[in-house]
C-alpha positions as CSV (number, residue, x, y, z in Angstrom):
1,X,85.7,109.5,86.7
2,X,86.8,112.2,89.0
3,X,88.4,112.1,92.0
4,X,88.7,114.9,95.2
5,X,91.7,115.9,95.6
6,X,91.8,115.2,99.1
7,X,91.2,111.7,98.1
8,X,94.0,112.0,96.4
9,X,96.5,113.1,98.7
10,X,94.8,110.0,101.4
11,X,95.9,107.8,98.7
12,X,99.4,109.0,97.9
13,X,100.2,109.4,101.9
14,X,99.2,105.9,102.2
15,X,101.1,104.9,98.8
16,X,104.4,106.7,100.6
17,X,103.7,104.9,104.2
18,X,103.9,101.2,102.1
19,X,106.8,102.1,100.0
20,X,109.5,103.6,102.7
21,X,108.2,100.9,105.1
22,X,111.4,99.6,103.1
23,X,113.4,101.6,105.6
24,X,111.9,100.3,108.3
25,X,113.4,96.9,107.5
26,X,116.9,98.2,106.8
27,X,116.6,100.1,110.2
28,X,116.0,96.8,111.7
29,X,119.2,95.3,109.9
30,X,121.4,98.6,111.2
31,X,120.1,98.2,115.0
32,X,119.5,94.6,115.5
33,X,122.1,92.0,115.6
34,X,119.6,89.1,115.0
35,X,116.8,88.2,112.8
36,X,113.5,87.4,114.5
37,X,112.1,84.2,112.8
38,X,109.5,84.1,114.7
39,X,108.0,87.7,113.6
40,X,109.2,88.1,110.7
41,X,107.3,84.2,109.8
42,X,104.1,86.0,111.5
43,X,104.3,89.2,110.0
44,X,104.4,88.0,106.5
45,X,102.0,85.2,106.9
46,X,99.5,88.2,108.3
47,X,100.3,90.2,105.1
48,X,99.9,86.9,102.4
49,X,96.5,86.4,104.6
50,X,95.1,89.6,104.0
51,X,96.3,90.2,100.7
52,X,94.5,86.8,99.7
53,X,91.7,87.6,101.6
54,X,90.9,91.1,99.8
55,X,91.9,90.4,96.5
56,X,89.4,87.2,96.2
57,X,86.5,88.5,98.4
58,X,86.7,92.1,97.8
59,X,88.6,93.3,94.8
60,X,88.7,90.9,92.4
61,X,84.3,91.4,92.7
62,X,84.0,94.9,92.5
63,X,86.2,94.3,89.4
64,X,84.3,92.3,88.1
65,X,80.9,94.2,88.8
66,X,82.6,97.3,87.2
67,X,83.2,95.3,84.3
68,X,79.7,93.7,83.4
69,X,77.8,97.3,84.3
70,X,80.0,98.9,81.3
71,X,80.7,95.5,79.0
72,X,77.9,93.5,79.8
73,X,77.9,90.3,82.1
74,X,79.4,87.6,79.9
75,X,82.1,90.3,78.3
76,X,82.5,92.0,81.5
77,X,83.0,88.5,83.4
78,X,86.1,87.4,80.7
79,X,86.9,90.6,80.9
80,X,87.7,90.3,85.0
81,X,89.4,87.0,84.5
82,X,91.8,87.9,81.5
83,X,93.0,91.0,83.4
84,X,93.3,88.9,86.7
85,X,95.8,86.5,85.2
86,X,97.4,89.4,83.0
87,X,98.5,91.0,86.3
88,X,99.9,87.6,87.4
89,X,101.9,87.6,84.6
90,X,102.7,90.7,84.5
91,X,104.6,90.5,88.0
92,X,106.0,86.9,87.3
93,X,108.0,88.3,84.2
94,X,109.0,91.1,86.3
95,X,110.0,88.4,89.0
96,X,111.8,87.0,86.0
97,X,113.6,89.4,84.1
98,X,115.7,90.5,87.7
99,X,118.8,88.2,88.6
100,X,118.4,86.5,91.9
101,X,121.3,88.3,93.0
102,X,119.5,91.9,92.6
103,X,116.5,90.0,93.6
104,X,115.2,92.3,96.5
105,X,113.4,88.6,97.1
106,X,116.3,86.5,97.9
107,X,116.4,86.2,101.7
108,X,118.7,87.3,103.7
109,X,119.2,87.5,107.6
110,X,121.0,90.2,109.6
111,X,123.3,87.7,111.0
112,X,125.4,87.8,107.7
113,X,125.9,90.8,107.9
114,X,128.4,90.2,111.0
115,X,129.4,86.7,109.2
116,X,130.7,88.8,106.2
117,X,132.6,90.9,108.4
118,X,134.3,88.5,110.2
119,X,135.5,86.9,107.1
120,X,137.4,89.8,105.8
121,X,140.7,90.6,106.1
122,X,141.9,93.4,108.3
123,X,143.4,95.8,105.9
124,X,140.9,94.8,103.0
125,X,140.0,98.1,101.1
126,X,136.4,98.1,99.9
127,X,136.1,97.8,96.3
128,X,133.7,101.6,96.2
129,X,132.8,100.6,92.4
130,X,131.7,97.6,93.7
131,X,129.1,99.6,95.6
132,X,127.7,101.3,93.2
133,X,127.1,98.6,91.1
134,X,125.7,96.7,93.7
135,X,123.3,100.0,94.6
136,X,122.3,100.6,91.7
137,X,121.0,97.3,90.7
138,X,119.5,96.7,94.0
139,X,117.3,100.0,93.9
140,X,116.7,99.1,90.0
141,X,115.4,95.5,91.6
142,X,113.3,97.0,94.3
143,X,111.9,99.8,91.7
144,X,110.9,97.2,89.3
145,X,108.9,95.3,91.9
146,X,107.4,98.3,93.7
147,X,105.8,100.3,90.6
148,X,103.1,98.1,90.4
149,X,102.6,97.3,94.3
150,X,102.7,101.8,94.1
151,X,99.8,101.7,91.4
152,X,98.2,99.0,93.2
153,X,98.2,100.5,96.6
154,X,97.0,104.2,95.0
155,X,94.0,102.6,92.7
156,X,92.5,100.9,96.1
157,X,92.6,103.7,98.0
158,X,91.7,106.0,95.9
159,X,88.0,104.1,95.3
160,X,87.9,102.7,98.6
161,X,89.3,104.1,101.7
162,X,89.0,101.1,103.8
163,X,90.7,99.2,101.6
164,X,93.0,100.9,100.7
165,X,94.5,100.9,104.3
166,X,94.3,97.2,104.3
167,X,96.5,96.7,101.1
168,X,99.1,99.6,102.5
169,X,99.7,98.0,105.7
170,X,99.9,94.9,103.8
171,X,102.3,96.2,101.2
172,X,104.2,97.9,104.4
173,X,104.6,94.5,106.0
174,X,105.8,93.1,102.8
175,X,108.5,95.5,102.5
176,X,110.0,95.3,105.8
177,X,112.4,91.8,104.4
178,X,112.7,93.7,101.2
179,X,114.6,96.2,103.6
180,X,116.7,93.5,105.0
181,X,117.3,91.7,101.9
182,X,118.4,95.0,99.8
183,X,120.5,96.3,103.2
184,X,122.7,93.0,103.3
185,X,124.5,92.8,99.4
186,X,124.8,96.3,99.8
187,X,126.8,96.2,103.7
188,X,128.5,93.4,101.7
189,X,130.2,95.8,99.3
190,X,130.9,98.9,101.6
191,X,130.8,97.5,105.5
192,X,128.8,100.3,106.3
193,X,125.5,99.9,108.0
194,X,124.6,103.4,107.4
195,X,124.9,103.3,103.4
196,X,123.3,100.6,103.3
197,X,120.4,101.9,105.2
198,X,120.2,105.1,103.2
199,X,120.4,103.3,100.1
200,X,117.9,100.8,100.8
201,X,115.5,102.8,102.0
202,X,115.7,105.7,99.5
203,X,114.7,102.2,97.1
204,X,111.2,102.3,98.6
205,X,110.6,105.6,96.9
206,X,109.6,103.8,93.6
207,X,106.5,102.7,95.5
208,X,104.9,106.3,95.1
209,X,106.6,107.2,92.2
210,X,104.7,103.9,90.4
211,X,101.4,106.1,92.5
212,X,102.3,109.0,90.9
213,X,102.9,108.0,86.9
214,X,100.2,105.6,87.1
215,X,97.8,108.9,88.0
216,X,99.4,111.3,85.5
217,X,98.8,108.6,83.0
218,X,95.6,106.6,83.6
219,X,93.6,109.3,85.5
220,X,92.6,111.6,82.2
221,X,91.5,108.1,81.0
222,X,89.8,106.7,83.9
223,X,86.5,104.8,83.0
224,X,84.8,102.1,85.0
225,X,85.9,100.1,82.2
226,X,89.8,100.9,82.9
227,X,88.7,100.7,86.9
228,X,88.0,96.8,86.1
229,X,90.8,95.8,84.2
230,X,92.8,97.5,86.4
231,X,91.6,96.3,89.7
232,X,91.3,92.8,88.4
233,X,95.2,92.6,87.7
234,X,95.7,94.5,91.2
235,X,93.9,90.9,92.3
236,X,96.1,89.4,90.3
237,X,99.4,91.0,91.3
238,X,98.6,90.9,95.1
239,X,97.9,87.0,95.1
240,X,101.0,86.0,92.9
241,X,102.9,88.3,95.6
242,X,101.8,86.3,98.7
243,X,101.8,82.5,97.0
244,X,105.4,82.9,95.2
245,X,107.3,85.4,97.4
246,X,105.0,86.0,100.5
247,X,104.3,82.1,102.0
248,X,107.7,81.0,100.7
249,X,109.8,83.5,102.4
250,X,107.7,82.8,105.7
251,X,108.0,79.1,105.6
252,X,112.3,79.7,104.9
253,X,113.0,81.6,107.8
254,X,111.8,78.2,109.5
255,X,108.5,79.0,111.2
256,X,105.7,77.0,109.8
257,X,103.3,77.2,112.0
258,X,103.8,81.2,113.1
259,X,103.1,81.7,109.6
260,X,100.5,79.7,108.7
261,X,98.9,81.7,112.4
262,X,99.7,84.9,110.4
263,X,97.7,84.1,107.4
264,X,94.5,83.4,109.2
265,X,94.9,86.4,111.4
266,X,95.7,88.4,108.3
267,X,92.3,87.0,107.2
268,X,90.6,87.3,110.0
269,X,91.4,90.9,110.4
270,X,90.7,92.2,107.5
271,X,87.3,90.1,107.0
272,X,86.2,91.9,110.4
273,X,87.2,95.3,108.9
274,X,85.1,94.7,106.0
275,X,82.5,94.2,108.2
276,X,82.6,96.7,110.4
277,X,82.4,99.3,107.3
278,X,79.2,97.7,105.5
């Protein structure tokens, strides 16, 4: 399968936009001096909804009609399946293998930020070591997770446009708390807003980097058979993300309802966007 380069370059942009979206969140932990429950309940209850939404309706089908045109429609069906739950498995051991204290999942709120400060003593000396150790696992954490959300984001918009957009605001939305939660060890270690804004968002880069090795690799390769298995994982990655880190993280900043308001919008809006493109 080819692919036009300007197609390409839609699909990398939008791959780039979802991965520094990162440093949108650690801009919000170096300006604001409180966390907003409320949105940030909302906004990720919108991105689980429309992650959900596209990965059952939309992509987890044209998997699976990729699949049966090239392998036939019993192969090609436990074909879509198998790969769907090998991408759920894929991101859980990734979940796994990274310590909850690198875990770019762990929440965190801006308001420790000031509560850590306040604790220490006034001639303490930060430990700089201690920074880099800290940095470097946290952008190790935040690569690890990324790469495949990167690959994800640049196979859907490179076959489908529409989509494409869908998964990168989603992925964007997701990534905002990652900003947060990778800013706040790292102001821990240094007491410095500013390094841990750089640091965190410089993180996100991975997300394209995942867009860009997954091309150099898979494109000279690409086959509606590799299409399928990897768009059925995609499914499979993208739902894992909203049940175990999305919904979670939404109902633990304490807003139930807000978020459960955000999934069906998150739904709603991207079932109207499919619609408006048939």
């Amino acid at each position: 399968m080819q692919f036009d380069a300007n197609a390409v370059y839609f699909a990398f942009g939008l791959t780039l936009f979802a991965g520094l979206s990162t440093g949108v969140g650690s801009a919000i932990a170096f300006l604001c001096r409180s966390t907003n429950t409320r949105f940030l309940s909302l906004a990720l209850g919108f991105s689980a909804g429309v992650m959900l939404y596209v990965s059952f309706v939309e992509i987890f089908f044209k998997a699976k009609e990729s699949l049966m045109m090239s392998l036939g429609e019993v192969p090609g069906t436990w074909a879509t399946v198998g790969a769907f739950f090998a991408g759920i498995m894929l991101i859980a051991l990734i979940d796994q293998l990274v310590p909850g204290y690198e875990n770019p999942h762990e929440l965190h709120s801006i308001e420790e930020m000031d509560q850590r400060m306040e604790t220490l003593p006034k001639n303490e000396s930060h430990d700089f070591a201690k920074l880099h150790r800290t940095g470097i696992f946290a952008a190790l954490a935040i690569a690890i997770h990324n790469f495949p959300e990167g690959l994800a984001t640049f196979t859907a918009a490179l076959t489908d446009p529409t989509l494409g957009v869908a998964i990168a605001v989603a992925i964007a939305i997701h990534n905002i708390p990652e900003g947060i939660a990778v800013s706040v060890p790292i102001y821990f270690a240094t007491g410095s807003r500013a390094k841990a804004f750089k640091l965190s968002f410089l993180s996100g880069v991975s997300e394209p980097v995942g867009a860009i090795v997954g091309y150099l690799l898979l494109m000279p390769f690409f086959t509606p058979t590799l299409f399928g298995v990897l768009f059925a994982s995609v499914a499979g990655i993208m739902v894992y993300i909203s049940l175990d880190e999305l919904l979670p993280a939404a109902e633990e900043y304490g807003e139930h309802h807000w978020s459960i308001i955000g999934v069906v919008a998150g739904m709603a809006v991207m079932s109207l966007s499919l619609l408006l493109f048939l």
